[in-house]
C-alpha positions as CSV (number, residue, x, y, z in Angstrom):
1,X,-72.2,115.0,87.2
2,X,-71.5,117.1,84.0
3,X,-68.3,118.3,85.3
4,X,-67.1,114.4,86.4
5,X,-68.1,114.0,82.6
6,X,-66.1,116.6,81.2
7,X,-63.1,115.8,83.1
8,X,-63.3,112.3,82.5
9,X,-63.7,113.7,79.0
10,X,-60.7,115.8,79.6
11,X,-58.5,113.2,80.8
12,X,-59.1,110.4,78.1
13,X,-57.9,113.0,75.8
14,X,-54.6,113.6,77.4
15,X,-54.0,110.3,78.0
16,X,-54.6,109.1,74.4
17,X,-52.3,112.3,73.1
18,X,-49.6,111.4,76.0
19,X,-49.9,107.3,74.7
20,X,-49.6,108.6,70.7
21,X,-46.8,111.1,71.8
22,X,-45.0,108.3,73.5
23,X,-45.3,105.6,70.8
24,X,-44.6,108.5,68.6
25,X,-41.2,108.8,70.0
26,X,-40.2,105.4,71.2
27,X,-40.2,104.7,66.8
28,X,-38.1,107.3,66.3
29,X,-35.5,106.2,68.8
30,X,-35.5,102.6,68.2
31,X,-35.0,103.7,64.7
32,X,-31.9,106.0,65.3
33,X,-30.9,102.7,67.9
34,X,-31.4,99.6,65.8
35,X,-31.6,101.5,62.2
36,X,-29.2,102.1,59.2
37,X,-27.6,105.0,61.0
38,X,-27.8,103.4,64.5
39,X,-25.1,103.6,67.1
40,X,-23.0,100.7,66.1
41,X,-22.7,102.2,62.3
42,X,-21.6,105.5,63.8
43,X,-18.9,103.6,66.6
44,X,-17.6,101.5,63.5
45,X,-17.3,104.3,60.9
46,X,-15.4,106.3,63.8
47,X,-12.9,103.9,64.8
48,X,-12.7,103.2,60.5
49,X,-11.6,106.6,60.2
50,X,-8.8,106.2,63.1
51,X,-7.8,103.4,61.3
52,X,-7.7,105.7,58.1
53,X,-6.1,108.4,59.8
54,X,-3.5,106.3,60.9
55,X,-2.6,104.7,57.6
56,X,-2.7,108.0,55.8
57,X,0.3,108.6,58.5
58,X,2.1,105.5,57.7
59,X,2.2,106.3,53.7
60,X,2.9,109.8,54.1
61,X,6.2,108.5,56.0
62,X,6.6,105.5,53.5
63,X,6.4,108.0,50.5
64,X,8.7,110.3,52.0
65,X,11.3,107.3,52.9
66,X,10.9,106.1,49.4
67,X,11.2,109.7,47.8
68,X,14.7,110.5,49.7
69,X,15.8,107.1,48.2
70,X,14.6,107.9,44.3
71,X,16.5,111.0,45.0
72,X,19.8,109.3,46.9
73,X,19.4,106.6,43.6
74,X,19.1,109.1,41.2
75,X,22.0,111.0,42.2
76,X,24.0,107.7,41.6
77,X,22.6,107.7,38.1
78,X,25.3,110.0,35.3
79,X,23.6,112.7,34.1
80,X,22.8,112.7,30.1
């Protein structure tokens, strides 16, 4: 009878730590799921910085265009 007790004893302990470990967890994940740095933040900030990426591209090449044509104009130009 004891050891029934004990055990019952034994297993309402584990259960109660296994239900608070659980609940414990399932916060923190709906937290990195649904919270400020969730999944959809991180998805949109990466495809913000291909977008970034790519225009850095684009003005690189547009300031280099633009540079070789101050150069071409100012070769135009007499010199003083």
């Amino acid at each position: 009878m004891k050891q029934k007790i004990h055990e019952l004893k034994k297993f309402s302990v584990i259960a109660i730590v296994s239900v608070v470990i659980t609940l414990f967890l399932s916060y923190h994940a709906a937290i990195l799921l649904f919270g400020s740095n969730s999944l959809d933040v991180y998805s949109s900030l990466k495809d913000k910085r291909v977008y970034l990426v790519n225009e850095i591209k684009r003005l690189q090449e547009e300031n280099a265009h633009l540079q070789k044509e101050y150069f071409e104009l100012k070769n135009l130009e007499p010199e003083q």
